[in-house]
C-alpha atoms as one frame of an Amber mdcrd trajectory, in Angstrom:
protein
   0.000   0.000   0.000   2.713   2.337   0.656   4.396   1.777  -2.577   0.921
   2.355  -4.402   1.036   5.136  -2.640   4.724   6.803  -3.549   3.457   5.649
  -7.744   0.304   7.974  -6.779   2.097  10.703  -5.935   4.958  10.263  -8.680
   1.805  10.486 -10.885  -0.058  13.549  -9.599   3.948  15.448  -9.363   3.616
  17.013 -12.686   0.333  18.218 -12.107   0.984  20.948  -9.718   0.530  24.112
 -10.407   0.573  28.062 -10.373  -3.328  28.259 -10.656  -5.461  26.171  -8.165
  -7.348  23.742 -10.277  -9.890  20.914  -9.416  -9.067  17.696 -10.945 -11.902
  15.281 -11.154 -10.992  11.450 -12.428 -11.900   7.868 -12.399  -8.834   5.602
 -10.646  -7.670   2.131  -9.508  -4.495   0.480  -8.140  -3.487  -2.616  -6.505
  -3.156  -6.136  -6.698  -6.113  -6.576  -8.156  -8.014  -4.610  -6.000 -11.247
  -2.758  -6.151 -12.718  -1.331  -9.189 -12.632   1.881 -10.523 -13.810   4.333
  -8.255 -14.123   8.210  -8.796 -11.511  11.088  -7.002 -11.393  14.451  -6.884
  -8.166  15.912  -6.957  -7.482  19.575  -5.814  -4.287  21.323  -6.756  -3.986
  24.573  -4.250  -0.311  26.261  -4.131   1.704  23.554  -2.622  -0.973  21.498
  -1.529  -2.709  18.410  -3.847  -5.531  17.094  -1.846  -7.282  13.733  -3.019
 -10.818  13.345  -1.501 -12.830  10.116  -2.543 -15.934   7.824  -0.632 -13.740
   6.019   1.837 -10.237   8.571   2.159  -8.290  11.395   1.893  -4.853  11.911
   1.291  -3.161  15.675   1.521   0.611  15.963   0.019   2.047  19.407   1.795
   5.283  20.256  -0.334   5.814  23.313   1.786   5.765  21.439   5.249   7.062
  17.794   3.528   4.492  15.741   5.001   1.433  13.734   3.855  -1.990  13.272
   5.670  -3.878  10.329   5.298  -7.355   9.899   6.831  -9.561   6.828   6.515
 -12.705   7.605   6.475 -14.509   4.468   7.540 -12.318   4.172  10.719 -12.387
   7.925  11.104  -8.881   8.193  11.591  -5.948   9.901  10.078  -2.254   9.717
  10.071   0.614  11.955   9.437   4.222  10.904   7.458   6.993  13.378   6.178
   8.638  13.020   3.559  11.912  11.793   5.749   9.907   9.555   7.726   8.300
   7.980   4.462  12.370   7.769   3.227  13.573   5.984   6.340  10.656   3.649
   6.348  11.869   3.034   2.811  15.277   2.271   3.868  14.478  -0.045   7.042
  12.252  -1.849   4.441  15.408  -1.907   2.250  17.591  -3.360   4.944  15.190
  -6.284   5.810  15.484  -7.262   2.221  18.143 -10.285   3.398  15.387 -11.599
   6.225  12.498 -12.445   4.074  11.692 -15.801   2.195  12.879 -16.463  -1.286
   9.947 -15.641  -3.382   8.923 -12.468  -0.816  12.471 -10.902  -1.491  12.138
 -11.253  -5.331   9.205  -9.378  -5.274  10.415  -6.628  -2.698  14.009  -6.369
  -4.503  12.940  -4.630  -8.103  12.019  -1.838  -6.138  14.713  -0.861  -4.869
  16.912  -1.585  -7.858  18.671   1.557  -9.215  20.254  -0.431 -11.977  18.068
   0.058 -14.696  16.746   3.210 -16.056  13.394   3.803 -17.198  12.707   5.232
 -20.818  10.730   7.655 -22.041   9.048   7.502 -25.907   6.588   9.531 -27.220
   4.293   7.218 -29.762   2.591   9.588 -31.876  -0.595   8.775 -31.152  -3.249
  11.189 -29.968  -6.808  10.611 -28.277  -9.362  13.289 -26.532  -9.942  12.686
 -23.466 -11.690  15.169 -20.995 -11.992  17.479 -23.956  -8.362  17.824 -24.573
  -6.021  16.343 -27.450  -3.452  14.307 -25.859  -0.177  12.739 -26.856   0.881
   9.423 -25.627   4.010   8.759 -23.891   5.368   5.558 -23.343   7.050   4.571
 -20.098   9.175   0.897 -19.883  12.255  -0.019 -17.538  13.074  -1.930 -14.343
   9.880  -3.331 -12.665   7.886  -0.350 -14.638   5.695  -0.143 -17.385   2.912
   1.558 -19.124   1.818   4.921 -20.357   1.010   8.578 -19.876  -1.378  10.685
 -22.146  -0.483  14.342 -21.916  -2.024  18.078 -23.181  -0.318  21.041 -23.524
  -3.803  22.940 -23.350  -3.540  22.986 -19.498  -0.461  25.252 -18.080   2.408
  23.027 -16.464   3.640  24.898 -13.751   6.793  25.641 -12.076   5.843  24.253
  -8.385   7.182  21.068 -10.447  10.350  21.378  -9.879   9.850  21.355  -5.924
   8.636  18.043  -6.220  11.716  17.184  -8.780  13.518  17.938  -5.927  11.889
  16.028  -3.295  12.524  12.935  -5.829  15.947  12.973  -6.736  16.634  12.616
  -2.554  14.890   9.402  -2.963  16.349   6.011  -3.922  15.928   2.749  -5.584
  13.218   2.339  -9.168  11.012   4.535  -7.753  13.654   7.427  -7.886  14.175
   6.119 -11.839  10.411   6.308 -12.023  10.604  10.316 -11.419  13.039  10.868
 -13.618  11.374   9.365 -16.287   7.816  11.450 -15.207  10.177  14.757 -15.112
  11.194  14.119 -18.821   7.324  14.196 -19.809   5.364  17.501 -21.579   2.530
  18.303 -20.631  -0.308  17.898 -18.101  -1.366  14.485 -17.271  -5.026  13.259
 -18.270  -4.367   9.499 -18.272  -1.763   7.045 -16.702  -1.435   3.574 -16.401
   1.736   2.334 -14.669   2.473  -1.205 -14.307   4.590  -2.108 -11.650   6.213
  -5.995 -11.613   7.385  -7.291  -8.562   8.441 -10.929  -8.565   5.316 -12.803
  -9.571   2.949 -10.421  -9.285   1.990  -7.035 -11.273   0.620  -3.924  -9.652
  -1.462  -1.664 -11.861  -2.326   2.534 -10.767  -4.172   3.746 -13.327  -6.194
   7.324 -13.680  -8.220   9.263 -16.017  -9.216  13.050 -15.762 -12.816  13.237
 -16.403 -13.074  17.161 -15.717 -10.552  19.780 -15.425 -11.424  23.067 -14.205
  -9.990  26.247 -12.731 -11.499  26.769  -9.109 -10.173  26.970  -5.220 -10.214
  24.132  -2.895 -12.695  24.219  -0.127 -10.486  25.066   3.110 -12.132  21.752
   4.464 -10.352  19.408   1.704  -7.111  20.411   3.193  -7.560  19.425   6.604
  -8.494  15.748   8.011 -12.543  15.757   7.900 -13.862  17.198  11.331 -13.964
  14.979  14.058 -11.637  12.698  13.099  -8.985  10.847  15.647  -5.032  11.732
  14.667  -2.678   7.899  14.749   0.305   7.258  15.557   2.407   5.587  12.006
   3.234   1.719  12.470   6.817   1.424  12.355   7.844  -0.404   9.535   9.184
  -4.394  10.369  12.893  -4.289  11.134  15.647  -6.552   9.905  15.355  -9.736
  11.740  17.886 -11.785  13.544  20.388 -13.484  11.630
């Protein structure tokens, strides 16, 4: 889950921008999770809020953390950016403890070997209104595509996030590079992520693009909801 959710983010990087926008769009992601479900996305400053049925999830590039309520539980968590990094590397270091077939799967993430490449097809499709250009992405444990406009300003608060990415390691870090090399604002992405026998697919669509404020309420935890401590990542075991 907390992979899916550094690919989410890595996704929604190059849509930040000068003007606040509200990004409306149909997404999934998993192991063969849940269906598609419907998000709305709002891009304010150095905020991006996601809001759907059952969470929320606010990225502050300013303060470097990232809020993460549940709504069913009613609960919400916070993570910086460092925290999220160190989890990463504990994870990394408890690589040698697991089984086999579990450290297969965990080890292509974390693999800085192999670049991921960047091609733009040619091909062009409307989607939310816009004409977009396809761009596809294929390297390490990644895969997949990203369908771009140029109708919809890219801003500069991009390169904060650019920032934020080269600090981190392993494919994912490859994975940003890649996204930084792309034109254009994002209106559909599929990435496919392999890890050992299994594939993880995050995939969104914009469905509505428009320029408007957030609410001040979709960049806070909903009211009444109960703050949680992070569980700590498993450590390396004995050896």
């Amino acid at each position: 889950m907390r992979t899916l959710l550094v690919l989410g983010l890595l996704v929604l990087a190059s849509t930040v921008g000068a003007k606040d926008l509200v990004v409306r769009q149909r997404s999934t992601g998993g192991f063969g999770g849940p269906g598609p479900s419907e998000e709305t996305v709002y891009l304010a400053g150095d905020k991006i809020a996601t809001d759907s049925r059952t969470a929320r999830t606010i990225v502050d590039l300013d303060q470097r953390t990232i809020t993460s309520a549940d709504k069913a539980k009613k609960t919400y968590t916070v993570i910086t950016f460092d925290e999220l990094t160190a989890q990463m590397d504990v994870l990394k270091k408890s690589l040698d403890t697991l089984p086999p077939e579990a450290r297969k799967q965990m080890g292509a993430l974390f693999d800085e070997g192999e670049p991921v490449a960047v091609k733009q097809t040619g091909k062009t499709a409307e989607i939310a209104g816009y004409t977009a250009n396809e761009y596809a992405l294929s390297g390490g444990p990644y895969s997949g595509s990203v369908w771009t406009t140029d109708a919809i300003p890219t801003p500069a608060t991009f390169q904060k996030w650019k920032g934020i990415e080269q600090s981190r390691g392993g494919a994912a870090r490859r994975l940003g590079d890649a996204m930084a090399q792309i034109k254009g604002f994002p209106l559909r992405t599929r990435i496919e992520t392999r890890t050992g026998g299994q594939t993880m697919v995050l995939s969104n669509e914009v469905l509505e693009v428009k320029e408007a404020g957030a609410p001040p309420e979709m960049l806070a935890p909903p009211a009444g909801f109960t703050k949680q401590a992070m569980a700590a990542p498993p450590g390396p075991g004995p050896r």
